[in-house]
Structure formats: structure tokens, C-alpha cells
C-alpha positions in Angstrom: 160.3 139.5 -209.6 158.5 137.7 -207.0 155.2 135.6 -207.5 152.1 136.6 -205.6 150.3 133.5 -204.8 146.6 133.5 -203.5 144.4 131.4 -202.1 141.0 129.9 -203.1 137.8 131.5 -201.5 136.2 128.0 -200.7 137.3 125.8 -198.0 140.7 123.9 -199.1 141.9 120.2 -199.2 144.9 118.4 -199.1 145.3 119.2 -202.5 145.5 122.8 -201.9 148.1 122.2 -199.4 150.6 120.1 -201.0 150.6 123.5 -203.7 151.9 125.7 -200.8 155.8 126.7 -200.4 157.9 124.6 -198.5 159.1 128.2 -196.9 159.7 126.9 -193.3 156.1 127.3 -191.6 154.1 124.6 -190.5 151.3 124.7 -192.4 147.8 122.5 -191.1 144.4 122.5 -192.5 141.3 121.9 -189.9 138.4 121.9 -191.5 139.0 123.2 -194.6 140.6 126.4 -192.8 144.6 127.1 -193.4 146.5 127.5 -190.1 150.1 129.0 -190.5 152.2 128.4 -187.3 156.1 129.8 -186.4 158.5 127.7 -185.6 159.0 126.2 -182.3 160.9 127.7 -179.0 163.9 126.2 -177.8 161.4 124.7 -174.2 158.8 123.4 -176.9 161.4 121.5 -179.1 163.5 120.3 -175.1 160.1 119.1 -174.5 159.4 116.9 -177.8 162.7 115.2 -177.6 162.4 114.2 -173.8 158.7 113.1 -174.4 159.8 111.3 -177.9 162.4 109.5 -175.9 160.4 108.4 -173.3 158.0 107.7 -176.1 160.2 105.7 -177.9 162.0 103.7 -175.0 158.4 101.6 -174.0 157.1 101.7 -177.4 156.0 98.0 -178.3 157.2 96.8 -181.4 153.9 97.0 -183.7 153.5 100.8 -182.7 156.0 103.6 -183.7 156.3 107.3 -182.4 156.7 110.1 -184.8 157.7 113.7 -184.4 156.4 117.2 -186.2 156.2 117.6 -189.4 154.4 114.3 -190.0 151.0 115.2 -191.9 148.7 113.2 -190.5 144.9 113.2 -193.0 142.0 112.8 -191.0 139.8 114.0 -194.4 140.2 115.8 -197.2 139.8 118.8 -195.5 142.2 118.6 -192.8 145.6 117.8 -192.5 147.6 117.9 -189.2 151.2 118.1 -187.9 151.3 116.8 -184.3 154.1 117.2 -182.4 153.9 114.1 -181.5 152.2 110.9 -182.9 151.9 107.0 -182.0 150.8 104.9 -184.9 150.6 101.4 -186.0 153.4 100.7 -188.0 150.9 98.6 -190.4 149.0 101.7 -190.8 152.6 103.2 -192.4 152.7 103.9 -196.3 153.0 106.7 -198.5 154.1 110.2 -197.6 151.3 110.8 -195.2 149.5 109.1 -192.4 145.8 108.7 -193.5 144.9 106.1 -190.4 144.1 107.6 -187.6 147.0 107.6 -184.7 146.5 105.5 -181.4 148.1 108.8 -179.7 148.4 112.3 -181.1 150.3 115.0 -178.3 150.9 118.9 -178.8 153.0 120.8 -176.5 151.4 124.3 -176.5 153.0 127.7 -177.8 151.8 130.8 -177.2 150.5 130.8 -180.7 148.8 127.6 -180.8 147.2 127.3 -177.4 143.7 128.2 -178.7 144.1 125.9 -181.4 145.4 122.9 -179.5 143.0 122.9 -176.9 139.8 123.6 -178.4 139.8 123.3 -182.6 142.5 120.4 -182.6 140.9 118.9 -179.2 137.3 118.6 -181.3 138.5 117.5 -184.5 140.6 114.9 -183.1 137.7 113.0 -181.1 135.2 113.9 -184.3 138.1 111.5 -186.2 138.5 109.2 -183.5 141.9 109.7 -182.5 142.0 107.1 -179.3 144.1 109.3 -176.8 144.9 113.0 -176.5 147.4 114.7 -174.8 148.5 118.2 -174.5 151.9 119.5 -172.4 152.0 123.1 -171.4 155.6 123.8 -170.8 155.3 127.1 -169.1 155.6 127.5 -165.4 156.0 124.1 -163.8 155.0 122.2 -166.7 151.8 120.5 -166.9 150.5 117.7 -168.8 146.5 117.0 -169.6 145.5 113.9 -171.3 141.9 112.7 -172.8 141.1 109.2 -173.6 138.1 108.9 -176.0 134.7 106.8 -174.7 131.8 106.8 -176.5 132.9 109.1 -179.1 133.4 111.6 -176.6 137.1 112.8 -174.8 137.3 112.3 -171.2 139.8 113.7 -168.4 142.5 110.9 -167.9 145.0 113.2 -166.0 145.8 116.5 -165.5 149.6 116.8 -164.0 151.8 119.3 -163.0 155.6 119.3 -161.9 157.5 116.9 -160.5 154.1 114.6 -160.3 154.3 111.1 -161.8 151.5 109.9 -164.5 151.6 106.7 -165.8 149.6 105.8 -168.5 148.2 102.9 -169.8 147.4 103.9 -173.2 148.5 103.6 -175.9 150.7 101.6 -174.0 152.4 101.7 -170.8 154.3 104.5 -169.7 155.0 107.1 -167.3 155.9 110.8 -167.9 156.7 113.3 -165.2 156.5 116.7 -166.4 158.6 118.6 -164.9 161.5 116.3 -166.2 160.1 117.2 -169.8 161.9 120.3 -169.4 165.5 118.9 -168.1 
């Protein structure tokens, strides 16, 4: 006999999501709201582990890079699982990150585009996340980053293809997108 679980009719927390089922989904909370994501594409997961590399090889030695699922608490009502994360490794402990990354980056699907470019987008500058970058990996891959200023995102780069971007934060490094994908 199988159990039937429901959920709360109120916004829910982080306490509310650690009682879910480890049952393979990606499970994030924005704002009190529940967001239930499939697992990744085979071009999504290429593309995290060429960024992560590239992530990782320039990564100065107080930061550290961190792949999905990392939960990552911006409040009590909203937990995230970036595909990709920078963090100071002082801000490390416990089974979550509750300090807010130098560098958070999602690599859209066609089930989280929406989410990843508006809701994400806003709640991350509301929490103050420094930079934000987002990789489409359809077509000839494009990459879009935002760097926060007066509490408010601005355009850093938009890319595309086999064009170089190098960044200076959270650190130095440079990405070209259409190499995500190799």
C-alpha cells in the first residue's frame, strides 16, 4: 500500500522540504512556492562539467565551486539548487549553504527557462547573490551574465558561440560558449 503525502496550504519552508522524498527530482522552494524539476539532458549535464572545469581550474584558493544538488538557503522560504555555485570556503558548514554565493549559474532547460530567468533572476539580486549567470545551450550556445550594483543586476555580457568572455568576477576567467558544449 502506498502513502499519499500532501502538502500544506500555506507557503512552505525549509522545514517542509527536508520532509519531501528523496525520489530523484530536484526539488527548490522560491518564495515559499515548491518547484519540482526533471532531471537534466545529456547537453545540460556536457555543459556543467565543462563550465565546473573551467570553474575549478582558475578558482583561487579561499573560493570553491560546487555543482547541483547543493541547497543553497537564501531564507526560510526558499531553498535553491544551482547548477552551479562559487562560495567562500569559510562560508562552508553544515549540510546546506546558508551564506550567500559570490557566483550562482543555471544552464537552462526547457522546463526551467521561465524560472531561471525571471523568478530565480529576482530572488537572487533581492538576496544579494554578487554575480549571475545563465548558459542557454540550445543553438550556438549563449551565455548572459549580471553583476549586482546597487542592489540591482546589470548586463555584464551577453555571448554567443565561439565568442570569448572573460570575466573578472568572481574571479578571473574566461568561458567561450560554444566550447561548453564540446
Amino acid at each position: 500500500m502506498s502513502v499519499v503525502r500532501t502538502l500544506p496550504q500555506r507557503p512552505l519552508t525549509v522545514h517542509d522540504l527536508e520532509a519531501l522524498p528523496d525520489d530523484g527530482h530536484r526539488y527548490e522552494l522560491v518564495d515559499g512556492s515548491l518547484i519540482v524539476a526533471p532531471g537534466p539532458e545529456l547537453v545540460h549535464q556536457t555543459v556543467q562539467s565543462n563550465l565546473m572545469r573551467l570553474l575549478f581550474a582558475d578558482c583561487p584558493e579561499e573560493l570553491f565551486v560546487y555543482g547541483a544538488p547543493t541547497d543553497v538557503v537564501l531564507a526560510d522560504d526558499t531553498v535553491l539548487q544551482p547548477d552551479l555555485l562559487v562560495v567562500r570556503k569559510a562560508d562552508r558548514s553544515g549540510r546546506r549553504l546558508t551564506a550567500v554565493p559570490q557566483l550562482v549559474v543555471e544552464i537552462l532547460s526547457p522546463s526551467t527557462r521561465l524560472i531561471d530567468l525571471n523568478l530565480k533572476f529576482a530572488r537572487l539580486e533581492r538576496a544579494g547573490v554578487a554575480s549571475y549567470w545563465v548558459i542557454d545551450p540550445s543553438g550556438h550556445v549563449t551565455l548572459n551574465a549580471w553583476r549586482l550594483r546597487d542592489d540591482r543586476y546589470q548586463s555584464v555580457a551577453s555571448v554567443t558561440g565561439a565568442q570569448p568572455w572573460s570575466a573578472e568576477e568572481p574571479y578571473p576567467v574566461t568561458i567561450v560558449p560554444a566550447a561548453l558544449r564540446d
